[in-house]
C-alpha positions in Angstrom: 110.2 -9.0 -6.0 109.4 -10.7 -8.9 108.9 -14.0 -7.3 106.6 -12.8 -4.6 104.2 -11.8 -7.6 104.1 -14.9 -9.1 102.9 -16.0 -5.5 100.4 -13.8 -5.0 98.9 -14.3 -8.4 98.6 -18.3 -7.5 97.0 -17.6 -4.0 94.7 -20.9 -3.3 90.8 -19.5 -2.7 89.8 -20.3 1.3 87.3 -22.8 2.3 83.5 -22.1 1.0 84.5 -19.3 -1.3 83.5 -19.9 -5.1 85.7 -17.4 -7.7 83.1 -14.5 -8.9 83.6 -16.0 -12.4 81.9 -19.0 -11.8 78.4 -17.2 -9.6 75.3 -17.8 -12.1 73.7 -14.5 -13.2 69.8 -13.7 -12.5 67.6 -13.7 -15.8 64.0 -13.2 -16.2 62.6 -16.4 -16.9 59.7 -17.1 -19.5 58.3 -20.0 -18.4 55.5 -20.4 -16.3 56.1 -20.1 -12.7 55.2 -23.7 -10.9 55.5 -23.0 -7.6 54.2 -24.3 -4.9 52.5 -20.8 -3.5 51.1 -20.4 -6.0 47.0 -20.5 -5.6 45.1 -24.2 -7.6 42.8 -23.9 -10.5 38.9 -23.4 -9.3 38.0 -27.2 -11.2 34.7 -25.8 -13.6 31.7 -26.7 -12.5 29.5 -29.2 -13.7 26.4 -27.7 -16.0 23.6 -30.4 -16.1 22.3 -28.5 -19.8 26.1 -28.9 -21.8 26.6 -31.9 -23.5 28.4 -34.3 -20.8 27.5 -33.0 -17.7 27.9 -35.3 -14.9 24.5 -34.2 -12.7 21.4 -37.1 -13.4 18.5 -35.9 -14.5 15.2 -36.6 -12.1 13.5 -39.5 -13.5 9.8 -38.1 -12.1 8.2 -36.2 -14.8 7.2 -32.7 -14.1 3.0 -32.0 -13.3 2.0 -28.3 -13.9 -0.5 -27.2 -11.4 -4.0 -28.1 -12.6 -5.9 -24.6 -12.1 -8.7 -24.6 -10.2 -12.0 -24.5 -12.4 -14.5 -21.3 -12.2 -17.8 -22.1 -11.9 -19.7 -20.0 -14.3 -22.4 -17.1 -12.7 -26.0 -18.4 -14.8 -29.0 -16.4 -14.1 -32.1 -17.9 -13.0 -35.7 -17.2 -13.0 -35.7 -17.1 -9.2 -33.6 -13.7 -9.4 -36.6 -12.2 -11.2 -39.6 -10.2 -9.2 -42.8 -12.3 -8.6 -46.3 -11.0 -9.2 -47.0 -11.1 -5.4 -44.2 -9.1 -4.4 -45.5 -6.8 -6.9 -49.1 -6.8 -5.7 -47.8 -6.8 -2.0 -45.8 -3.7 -2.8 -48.2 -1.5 -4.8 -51.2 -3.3 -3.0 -53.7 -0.1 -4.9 -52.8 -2.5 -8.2 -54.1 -6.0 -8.8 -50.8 -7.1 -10.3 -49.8 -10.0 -11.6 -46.7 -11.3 -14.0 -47.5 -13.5 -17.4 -45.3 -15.1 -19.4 -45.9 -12.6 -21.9 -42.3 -10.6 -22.5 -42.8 -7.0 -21.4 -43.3 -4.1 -23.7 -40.2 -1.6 -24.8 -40.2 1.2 -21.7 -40.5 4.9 -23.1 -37.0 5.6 -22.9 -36.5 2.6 -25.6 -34.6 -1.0 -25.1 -31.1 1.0 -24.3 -32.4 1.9 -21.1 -32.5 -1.5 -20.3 -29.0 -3.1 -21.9 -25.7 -2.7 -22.2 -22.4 -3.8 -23.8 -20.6 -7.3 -23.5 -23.8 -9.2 -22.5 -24.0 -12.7 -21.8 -27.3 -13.3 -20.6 -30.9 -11.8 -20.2 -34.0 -12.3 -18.4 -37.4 -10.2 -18.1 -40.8 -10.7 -17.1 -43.9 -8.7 -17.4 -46.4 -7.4 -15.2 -49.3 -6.1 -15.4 -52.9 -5.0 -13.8 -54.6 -5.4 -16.9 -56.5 -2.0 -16.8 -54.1 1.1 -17.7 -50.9 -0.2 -15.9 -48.0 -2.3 -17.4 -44.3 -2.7 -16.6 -41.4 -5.2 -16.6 -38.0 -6.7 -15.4 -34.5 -6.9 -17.3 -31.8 -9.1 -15.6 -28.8 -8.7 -17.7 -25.8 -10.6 -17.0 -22.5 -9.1 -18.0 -18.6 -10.5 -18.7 -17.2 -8.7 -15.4 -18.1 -6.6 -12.8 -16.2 -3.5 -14.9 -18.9 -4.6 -17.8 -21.8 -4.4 -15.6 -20.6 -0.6 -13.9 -20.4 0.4 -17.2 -23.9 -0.8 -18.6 -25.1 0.6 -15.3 -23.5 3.7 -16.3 -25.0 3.9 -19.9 -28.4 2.8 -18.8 -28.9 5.3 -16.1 -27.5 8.2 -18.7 -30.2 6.9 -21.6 -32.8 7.0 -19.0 -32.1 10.4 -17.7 -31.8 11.8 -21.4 -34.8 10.0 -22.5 -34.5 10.3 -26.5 -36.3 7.0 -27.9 -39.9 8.7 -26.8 -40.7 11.8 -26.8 -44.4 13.0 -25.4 -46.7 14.3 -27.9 -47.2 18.2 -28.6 -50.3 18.2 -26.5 -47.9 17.2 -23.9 -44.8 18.0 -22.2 -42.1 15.7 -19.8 -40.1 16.5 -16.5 -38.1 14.2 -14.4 -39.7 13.8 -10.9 -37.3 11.4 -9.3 -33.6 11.3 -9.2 -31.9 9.3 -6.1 -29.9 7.0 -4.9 -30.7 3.9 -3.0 -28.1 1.9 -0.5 -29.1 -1.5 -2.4 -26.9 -4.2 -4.1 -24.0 -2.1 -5.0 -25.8 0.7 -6.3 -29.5 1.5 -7.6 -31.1 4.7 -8.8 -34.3 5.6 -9.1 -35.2 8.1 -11.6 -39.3 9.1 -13.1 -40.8 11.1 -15.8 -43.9 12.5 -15.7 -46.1 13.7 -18.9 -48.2 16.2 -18.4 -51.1 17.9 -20.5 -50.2 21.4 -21.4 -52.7 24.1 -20.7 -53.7 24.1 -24.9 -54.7 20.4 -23.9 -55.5 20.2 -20.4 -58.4 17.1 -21.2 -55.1 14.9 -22.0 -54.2 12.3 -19.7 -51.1 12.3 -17.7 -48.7 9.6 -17.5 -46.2 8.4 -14.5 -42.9 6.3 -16.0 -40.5 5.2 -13.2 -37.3 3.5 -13.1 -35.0 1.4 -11.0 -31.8 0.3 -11.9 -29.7 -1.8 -9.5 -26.3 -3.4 -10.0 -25.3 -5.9 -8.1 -21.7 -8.0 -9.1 -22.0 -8.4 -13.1 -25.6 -8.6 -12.8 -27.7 -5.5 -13.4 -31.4 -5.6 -12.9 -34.0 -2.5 -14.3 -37.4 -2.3 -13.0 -39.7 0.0 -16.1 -43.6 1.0 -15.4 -46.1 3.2 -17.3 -48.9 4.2 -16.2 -52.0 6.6 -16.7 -51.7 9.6 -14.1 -48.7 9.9 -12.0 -47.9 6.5 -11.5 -46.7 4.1 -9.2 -46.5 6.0 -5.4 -42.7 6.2 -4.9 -43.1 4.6 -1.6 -44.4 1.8 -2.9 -41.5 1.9 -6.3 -39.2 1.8 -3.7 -40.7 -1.2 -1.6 -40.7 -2.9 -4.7 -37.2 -1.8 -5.9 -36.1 -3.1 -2.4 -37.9 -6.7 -3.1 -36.1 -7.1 -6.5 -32.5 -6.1 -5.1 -32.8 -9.0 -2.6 -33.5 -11.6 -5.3 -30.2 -10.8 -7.0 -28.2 -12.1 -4.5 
């Protein structure tokens, strides 16, 4: 027996078997793992504005756009009414234009200006009896400038507080209405009339026409004993200044 211990405690291993005491043991490594499934670095890319960059910079220099120059609106003395259209117009008058500049109409120089204004014209006329009257071409910064002006010079027209008649006389608004010329024009008249205290006074006809047309507005302002220009012919002559303005 006890020799058949001894035996069995000396037994040779077989072929391709390895004692359990000398199998390695797992253990969590800490080093990086480097193998070969394992994805490659995305190389950074090159930035052309950090110091060392690779890219070449372009050798033609860069041209900005040179903008394309504005010719600048100027008023001329071609826009303005002529003394034969105003004679053809209101052929009852003898009119003519003079180089004379035309008087301040009743409703004062506020009724014929604006704000932001950048040029003027006028020109008088006159039949050199008992009628007088004028043009104002004012040129404004924009077209917003000149709606507005248009605005203000119709509202100081139709208020009419520079003049007022004297107290032998009083004042009514006989015209108010819109013309389809330039891009807008109203005509608008007052009439002063003797009051029954006074009735030896003499009457008096003022009319208007205000016309905008871009950043140019034109106003047309007559007086004249008795009731005035005939609104047909105000108009016909409203009409011929409109065209000039372009």
């Amino acid at each position: 027996m006890g020799l058949l211990l001894v035996a069995c405690g000396n037994k040779e291993p077989a072929a391709g078997e390895v004692p359990a005491a000398s199998v390695p043991t797992a253990t969590a490594s800490t080093t990086p793992s480097t193998s070969p499934t394992a994805g490659p670095t995305a190389a950074p890319v090159d930035n052309p504005s950090e110091p060392g960059a690779t890219a070449e910079p372009s050798k033609k220099p860069t041209v900005a756009p040179k903008p394309t120059p504005v010719k600048p609106f100027r008023l001329s003395s071609s826009m303005l009414l002529t003394g034969k259209e105003m004679a053809k117009g209101d052929p009852s008058r003898r009119w003519r234009s003079n180089s004379q500049a035309p008087l301040a109409p009743i409703c004062g120089l506020a009724s014929t200006r604006g704000d932001k204004v950048q040029g003027v014209l006028s020109r008088h006329f006159t039949d050199e009896l008992e009628a007088d009257g004028g043009q104002w071409i004012t040129r404004y910064s924009d077209e917003r400038a000149a709606r507005a002006a248009y605005n203000q010079i119709v509202a100081t027209i139709k208020s009419c507080k520079a003049f007022s008649p004297g107290q032998t006389h009083a004042r009514k608004m006989t015209e108010n209405r819109t013309l389809a010329l330039g891009d807008r024009t109203r005509i608008l008249r007052w009439y002063d009339y003797a009051l029954p205290s006074d009735p030896g006074s003499e009457n008096g006809g003022f009319p208007y026409a205000v016309t905008q047309q871009g950043n140019v507005v034109s106003v047309l302002a007559f007086s004249e004993m008795g009731t005035g220009i005939e609104p047909a012919n105000f108009e016909r002559i409203a009409r011929s200044a409109a065209a000039r303005l372009g």
